[in-house]
Every structure is written in C-alpha cells, then in structure tokens.
C-alpha positions in Angstrom: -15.6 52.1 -72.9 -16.4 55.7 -72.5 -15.9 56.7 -69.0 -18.6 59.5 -67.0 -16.7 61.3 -64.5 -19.0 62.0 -61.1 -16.0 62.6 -59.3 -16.4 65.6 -56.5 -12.7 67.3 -56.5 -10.6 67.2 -58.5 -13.0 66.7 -60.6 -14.1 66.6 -64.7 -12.4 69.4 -66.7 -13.1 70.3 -70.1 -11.8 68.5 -73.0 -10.0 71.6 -74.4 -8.6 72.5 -70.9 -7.3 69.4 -71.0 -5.8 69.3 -74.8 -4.5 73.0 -74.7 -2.8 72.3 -71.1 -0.6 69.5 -72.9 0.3 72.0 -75.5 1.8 74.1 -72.7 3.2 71.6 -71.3 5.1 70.5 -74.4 5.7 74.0 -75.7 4.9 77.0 -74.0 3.3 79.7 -76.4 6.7 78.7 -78.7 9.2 79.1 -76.6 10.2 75.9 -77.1 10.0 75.3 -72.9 7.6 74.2 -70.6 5.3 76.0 -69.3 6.2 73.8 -66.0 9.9 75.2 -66.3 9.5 79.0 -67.4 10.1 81.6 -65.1 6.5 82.9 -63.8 7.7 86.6 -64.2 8.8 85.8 -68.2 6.7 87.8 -70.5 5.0 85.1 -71.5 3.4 84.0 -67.9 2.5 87.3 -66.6 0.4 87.6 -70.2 -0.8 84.6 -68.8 -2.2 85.8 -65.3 -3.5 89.0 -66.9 -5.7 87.7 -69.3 -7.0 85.0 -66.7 -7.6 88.0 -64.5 -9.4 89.7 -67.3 -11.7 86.9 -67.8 -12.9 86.5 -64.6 -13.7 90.1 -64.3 -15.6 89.8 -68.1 -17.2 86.5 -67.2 -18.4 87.3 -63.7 -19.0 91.3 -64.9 -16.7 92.5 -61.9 -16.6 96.0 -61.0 -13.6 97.8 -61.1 -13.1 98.1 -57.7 -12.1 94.7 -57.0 -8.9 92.8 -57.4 -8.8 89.0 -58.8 -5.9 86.9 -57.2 -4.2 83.6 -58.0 -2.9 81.9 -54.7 -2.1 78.6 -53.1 -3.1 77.1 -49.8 -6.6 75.9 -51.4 -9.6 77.3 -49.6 -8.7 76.0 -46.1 -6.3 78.6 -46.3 -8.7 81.5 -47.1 -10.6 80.1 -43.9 -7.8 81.6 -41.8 -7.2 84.5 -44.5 -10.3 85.9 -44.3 -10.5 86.2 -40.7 -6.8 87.6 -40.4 -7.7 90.0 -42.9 -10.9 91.2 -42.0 -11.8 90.1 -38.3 -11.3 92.6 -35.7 -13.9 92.2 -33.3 -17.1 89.6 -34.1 -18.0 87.8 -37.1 -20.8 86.5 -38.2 -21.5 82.3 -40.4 -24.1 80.7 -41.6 -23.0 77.3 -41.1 -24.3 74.6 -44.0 -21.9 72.0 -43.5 -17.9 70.5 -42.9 -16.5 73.0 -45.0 -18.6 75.9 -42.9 -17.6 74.3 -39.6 -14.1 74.7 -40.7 -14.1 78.2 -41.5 -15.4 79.1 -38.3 -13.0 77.2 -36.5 -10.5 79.1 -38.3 -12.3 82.4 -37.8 -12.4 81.7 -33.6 -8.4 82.0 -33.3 -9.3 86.0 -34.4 -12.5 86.9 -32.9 -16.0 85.9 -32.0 -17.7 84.4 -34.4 -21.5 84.3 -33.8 -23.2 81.4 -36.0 -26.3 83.2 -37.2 -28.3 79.7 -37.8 -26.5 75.8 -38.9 -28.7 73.2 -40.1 -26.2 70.5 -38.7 -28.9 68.8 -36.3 -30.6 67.5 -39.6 -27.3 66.0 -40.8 -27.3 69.5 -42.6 -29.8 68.5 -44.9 -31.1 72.2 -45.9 -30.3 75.8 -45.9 -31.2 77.4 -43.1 -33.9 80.5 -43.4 -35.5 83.7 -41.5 -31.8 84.1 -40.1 -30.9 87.4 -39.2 -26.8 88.8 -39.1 -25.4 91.3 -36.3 -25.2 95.1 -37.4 -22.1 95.6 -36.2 -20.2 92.0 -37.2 -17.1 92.9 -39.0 -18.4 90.8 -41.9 -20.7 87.7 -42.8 -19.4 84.1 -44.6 -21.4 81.6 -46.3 -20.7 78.8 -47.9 -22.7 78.6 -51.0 -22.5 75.0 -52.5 -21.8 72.1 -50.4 -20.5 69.2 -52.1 -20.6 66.7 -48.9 -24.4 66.8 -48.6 -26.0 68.3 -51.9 -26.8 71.6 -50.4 -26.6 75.3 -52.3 -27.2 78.7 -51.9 -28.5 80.4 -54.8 -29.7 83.8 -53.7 -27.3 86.9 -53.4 -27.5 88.1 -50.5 -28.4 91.6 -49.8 -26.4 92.5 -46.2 -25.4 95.7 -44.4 -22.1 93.9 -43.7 -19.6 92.8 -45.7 -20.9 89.5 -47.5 -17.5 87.3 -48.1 -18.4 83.4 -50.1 -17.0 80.2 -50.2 -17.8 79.4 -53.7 -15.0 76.6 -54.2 -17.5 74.4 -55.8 -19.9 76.5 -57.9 -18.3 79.4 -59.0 -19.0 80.1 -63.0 -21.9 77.8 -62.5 -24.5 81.0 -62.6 -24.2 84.3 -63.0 -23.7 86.4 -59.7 -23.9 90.0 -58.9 -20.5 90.4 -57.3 -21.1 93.4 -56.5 -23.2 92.4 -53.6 -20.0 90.7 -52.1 -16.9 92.1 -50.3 -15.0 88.9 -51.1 -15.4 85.7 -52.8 -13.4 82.6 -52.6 -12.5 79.0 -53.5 -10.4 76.2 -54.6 -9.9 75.4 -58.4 -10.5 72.0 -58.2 -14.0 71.9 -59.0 -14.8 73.7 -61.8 -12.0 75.7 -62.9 -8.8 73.9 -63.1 -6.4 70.8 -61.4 -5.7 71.1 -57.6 -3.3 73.8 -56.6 -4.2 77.1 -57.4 -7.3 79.1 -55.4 -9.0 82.1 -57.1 -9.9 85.5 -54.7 -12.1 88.3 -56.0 -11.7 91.1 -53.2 -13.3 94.3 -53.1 -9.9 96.9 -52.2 -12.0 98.9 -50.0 -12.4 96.2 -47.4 -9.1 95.9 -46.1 -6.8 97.8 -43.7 -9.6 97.9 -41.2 -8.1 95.5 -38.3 -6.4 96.3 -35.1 -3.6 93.5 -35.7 -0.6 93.3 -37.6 -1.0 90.6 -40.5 2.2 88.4 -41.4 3.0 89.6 -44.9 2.4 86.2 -46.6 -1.0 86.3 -45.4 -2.0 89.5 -46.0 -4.2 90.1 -49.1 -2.3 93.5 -50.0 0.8 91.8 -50.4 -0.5 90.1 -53.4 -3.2 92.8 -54.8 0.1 94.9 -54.8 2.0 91.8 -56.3 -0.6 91.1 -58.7 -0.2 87.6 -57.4 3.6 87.6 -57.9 4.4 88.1 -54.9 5.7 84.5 -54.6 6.1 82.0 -56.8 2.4 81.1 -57.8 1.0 77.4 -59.0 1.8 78.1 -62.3 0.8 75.0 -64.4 -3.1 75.7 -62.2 -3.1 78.9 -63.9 -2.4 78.1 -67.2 -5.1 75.4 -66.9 -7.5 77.7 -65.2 -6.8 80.7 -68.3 -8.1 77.7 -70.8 -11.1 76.8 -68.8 -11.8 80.4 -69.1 -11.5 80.5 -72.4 -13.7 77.3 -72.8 -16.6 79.3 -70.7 -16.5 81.9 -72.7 -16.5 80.1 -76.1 -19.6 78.2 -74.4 -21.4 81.8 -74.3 -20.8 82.5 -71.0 -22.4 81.7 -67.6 -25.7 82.1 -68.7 -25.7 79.3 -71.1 -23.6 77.2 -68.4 -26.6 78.0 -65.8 -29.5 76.7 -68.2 -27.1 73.7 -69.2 -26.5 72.4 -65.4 -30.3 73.6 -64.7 -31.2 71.0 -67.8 -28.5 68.2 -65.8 -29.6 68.4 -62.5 -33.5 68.3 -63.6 -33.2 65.1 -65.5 -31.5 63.5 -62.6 -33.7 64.8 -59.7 -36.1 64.1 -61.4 -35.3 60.3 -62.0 -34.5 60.2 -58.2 -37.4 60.9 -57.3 -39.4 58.5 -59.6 -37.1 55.0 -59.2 -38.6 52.7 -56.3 -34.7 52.1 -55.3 -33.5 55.6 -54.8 -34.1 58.7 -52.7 -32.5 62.4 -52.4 -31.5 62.9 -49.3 -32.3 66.5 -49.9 -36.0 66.3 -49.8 -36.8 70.5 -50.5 -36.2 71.1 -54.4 -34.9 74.8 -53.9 -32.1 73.5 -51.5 -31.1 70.7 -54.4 -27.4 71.5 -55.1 -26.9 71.7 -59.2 -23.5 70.5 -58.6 -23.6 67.9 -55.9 -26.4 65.5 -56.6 -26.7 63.3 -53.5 -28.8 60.1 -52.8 -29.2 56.4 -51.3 -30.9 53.5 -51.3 -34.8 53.5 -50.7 -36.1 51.8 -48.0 -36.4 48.1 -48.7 -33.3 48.2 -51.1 -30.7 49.4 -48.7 -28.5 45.8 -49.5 -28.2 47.0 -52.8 -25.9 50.4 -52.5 -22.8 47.7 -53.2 -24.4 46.2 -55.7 -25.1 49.7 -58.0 -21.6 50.9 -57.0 -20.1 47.9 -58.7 -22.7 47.9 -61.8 -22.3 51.5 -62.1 -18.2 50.9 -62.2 -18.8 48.2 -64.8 -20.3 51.0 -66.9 -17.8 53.7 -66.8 -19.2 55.9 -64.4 -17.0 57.4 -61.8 -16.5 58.5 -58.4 -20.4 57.9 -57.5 -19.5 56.6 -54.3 -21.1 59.4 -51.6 -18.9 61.1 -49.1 -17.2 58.7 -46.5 -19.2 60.7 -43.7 -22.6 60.3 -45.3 -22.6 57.2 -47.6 -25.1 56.7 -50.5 -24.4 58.1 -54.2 -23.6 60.8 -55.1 -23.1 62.9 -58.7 -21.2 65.7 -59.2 -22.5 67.1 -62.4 -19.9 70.4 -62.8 -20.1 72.7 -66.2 -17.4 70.4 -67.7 -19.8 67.3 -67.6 -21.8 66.4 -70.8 -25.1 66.3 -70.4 -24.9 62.5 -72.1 -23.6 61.4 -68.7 -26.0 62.4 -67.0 -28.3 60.7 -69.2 -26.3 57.7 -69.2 -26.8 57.4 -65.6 -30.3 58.0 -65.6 -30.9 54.9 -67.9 -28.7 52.4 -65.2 -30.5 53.6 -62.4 -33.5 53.1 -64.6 -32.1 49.5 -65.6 -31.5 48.4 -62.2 -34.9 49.7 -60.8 -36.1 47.2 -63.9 -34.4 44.4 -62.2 -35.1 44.4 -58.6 
C-alpha cells in the first residue's frame, strides 16, 4: 500500500534526499567512509557546507551581506539566540501561536518585550492586523507559518527595525525578499532535511550592538567567523539538507514550488469547505496556512473524528491526527509531498462524506 505522509515534523522529504543520503551514508563522495564517520573539517565536508551555503543564497537570491549558518539546538535555541544577540533594551512580537509564545518567553530573560498584537483569545485562529511596532525596539520577530493551528504570514514586512522570522516550517515554500529581513531562522525538520540541524541567514551588519557580553557558544560571530565549524556541526542534517537543495533547484526553484503547494492547498481547502462532515478551523482564506492544513469535524458529525482517523490509517495516510492541544485533522502538505496525496485524501474525505 502506498503510504501519504501528513506528518507535521519531521516530516516528508524528497525521494532523492532520501536515496542520495543512503549513498553518503554508505560511501561518502568515494572515500570509501561514511559520511556519519568523516571528519567535518575533511575536504570533502567543508565542500559540503559550502555549496549548501551557496544554494541557499542562489535559491532564496541573498544579498551579499548576509551570512548563511548551519547550527544545532533547533529553533528553540534561536529563541534565546536572537535575544542574546540582538536585545539590548525592548523588543518587539507579534505573537500567532505556541511557538511565538516561546520566543518571547525566551526574549523576557534579556529585555522588554512589548507584544505588538497576539490573536491567542481566538485560540489563535488568524493573523493579527493594523498592528503597529515601537520606533525604537531593538528589533521585531514574527513567526511566519504556524503548524499547530494552520496559520501563515505571507507578506514581507516592510519595518524601520530590524525584521528577524521564524520560518522553521515554510521556508523554500515561496520566494522571499530577504533583503527586507535582518535575520531569518528555523529548524530543518520541515522542509529541508531530518531533525538536527537549524539553518540561520543573518544580515553581518546587525550584530555587535548590545551592552552585554555573549557566551561564545551563543554568539552568532563565533560561527559567521567559523563558517559554522566552530564546533562540531550535525553533519549527516547537512548532507541531507545540501540534497534537498539540490532537489529544489532541479524542481526550478521556489517559484515553481510556490504555484505547486498554491495548486495542494487549493484542492484541499477547497474540499473542506464543500464536505457536510468537515470544517477549517481557519475560517479567513488569506490566513489559510499552505503548509499546515487544519480541520475537524462539522457540527453533527463530531462522533466521527475516531472513525476517519482509523479509515484514513487503513488507507496509508499519515500523521493526520491534529495537534494534541487542538484536536481535529490536520495535513501537512510540505514541497516534498506529491500532489497525488493530496488528492488521495480529497477522494476519502469525499468517500466518507458519501457514507454518513
């Protein structure tokens, strides 16, 4: 039985990540070792890091003036990072969800933090709007696709502060104009590559600007000097992440991936919103997350959510299951998923709707 992965982190990867990671596993670019056993300063791996770097910069059309990094700690780590970094007096988040709310719980041990707008007494159910950010904050976080509750962000910002992202969960899903941010960040798990490794793009010019001394493991010029060698980094993430790269661009970049997930999350919304025994539980279309698609029972059928979840498992479709904290369904449809899944899906819910 083929199986659809829905599966919200880690998540599905591309077929050729996948293959080509096994190759390097087995022999590493023929040296006859692993790539899990190689030293991460051989010739070999820092070719490795440096055409990853390259990519991102040629996929995401990065100015020169930024610096990519490859670190561990996943993105709950970058919540305290960013703030050690670049927090010297007030800070200012736009807060869209859990992974929001972290980050500025983190940011609090540095500074204040003013919360510019949060959408959390609607269960966080839409992007907030007609917000405005402090002049003078030090710098201003959003989180731009929230995988918990189907929200995302697809406007770049134009700010007279620094703009720094979360974009963990749909970064290479779109084109962005990083030039608008000061610093970008997120965990690989997603859409990039396995759990491990967490990408930063980060302007130079931003940092050296706080009052405090920073612990050298923490501090971003450590590793912009160390090109990310600084320590030991997650190598075998890399490796997998420099594929998945390649895979975009063979794809024809994020252009083509953008119109592809547009096509995937259309279909599906738009099924949603037909069947009698579903609902989005993100009602305004322009808030709809392309990644996350999230949804439950409609009223009258609520006794049925078990009963999808199993006939949905009986049909190879994966990790559908919502988020323990909100319940319902919920589809992640990332860059690596073929639109057949989501088609596949749309015909169950589409059989099921036929039987009750």
């Amino acid at each position: 039985m083929k199986k659809h992965n829905f599966f919200a982190g880690p998540s599905i990867l591309p077929q050729f990540t996948i293959d080509e990671t096994i190759k390097g596993i087995q022999n590493f670019e023929g040296t006859g070792l692993s790539v899990l056993e190689i030293s991460h300063r051989s010739k070999q791996f820092v070719a490795v890091v440096a055409e990853a770097q390259s990519l991102f910069k040629e996929l995401l059309n990065i100015p020169d003036n930024y610096s990519v990094l490859f670190l561990g700690g996943g993105a709950s780590t970058q919540f305290l990072m960013v703030a050690y970094n670049l927090l010297n007096n007030k800070a200012a988040y736009l807060n869209t969800g859990v992974w929001a709310s972290k980050a500025i719980k983190e940011a609090k041990f540095f500074g204040e933090v003013v919360e510019v707008a949060s959408s959390k007494e609607a269960t966080f159910n839409y992007i907030p709007k007609g917000f405005s950010v402090p002049e003078d904050a030090d710098y201003f976080h959003v989180t731009t696709n929230n995988t918990i509750y189907g929200t995302e962000i697809f406007e770049d910002f134009d700010c007279k502060v620094p703009l720094v992202a979360d974009m963990s969960s749909n970064i290479f899903s779109r084109p962005i104009d990083v030039s608008k941010y000061a610093l970008i960040y997120g965990g690989a798990q997603k859409n990039l590559a396995p759990a491990g490794v967490t990408f930063v793009i980060i302007r130079n010019d931003i940092l050296g600007k706080v009052d405090r001394a920073i612990p050298t493991i923490l501090n971003y010029q450590t590793h912009i000097d160390g090109d990310s060698m600084f320590n030991t980094p997650p190598v075998l993430p890399i490796y997998s992440a420099l594929q998945t790269l390649r895979w975009l661009k063979a794809q024809g970049g994020l252009k083509v991936m953008e119109q592809k997930n547009i096509e995937k999350a259309n279909l599906l919304y738009a099924e949603i919103d037909r069947n009698k025994c579903f609902q989005a539980t993100i009602k305004d279309p322009a808030d709809r997350s392309r990644m996350n698609i999230c949804f439950v029972m409609n009223k009258g059928y609520e006794e049925l959510e078990k009963e999808f979840l199993a006939l949905a498992d009986a049909n190879g479709m994966m990790g559908l299951k919502g988020h323990r904290s909100v319940g319902g369904f919920r589809a992640s449809t990332y860059n690596a998923l073929p639109k057949e899944s989501v088609v596949a899906l749309v015909a169950l819910m589409q059989e099921f709707e036929a039987k009750h």
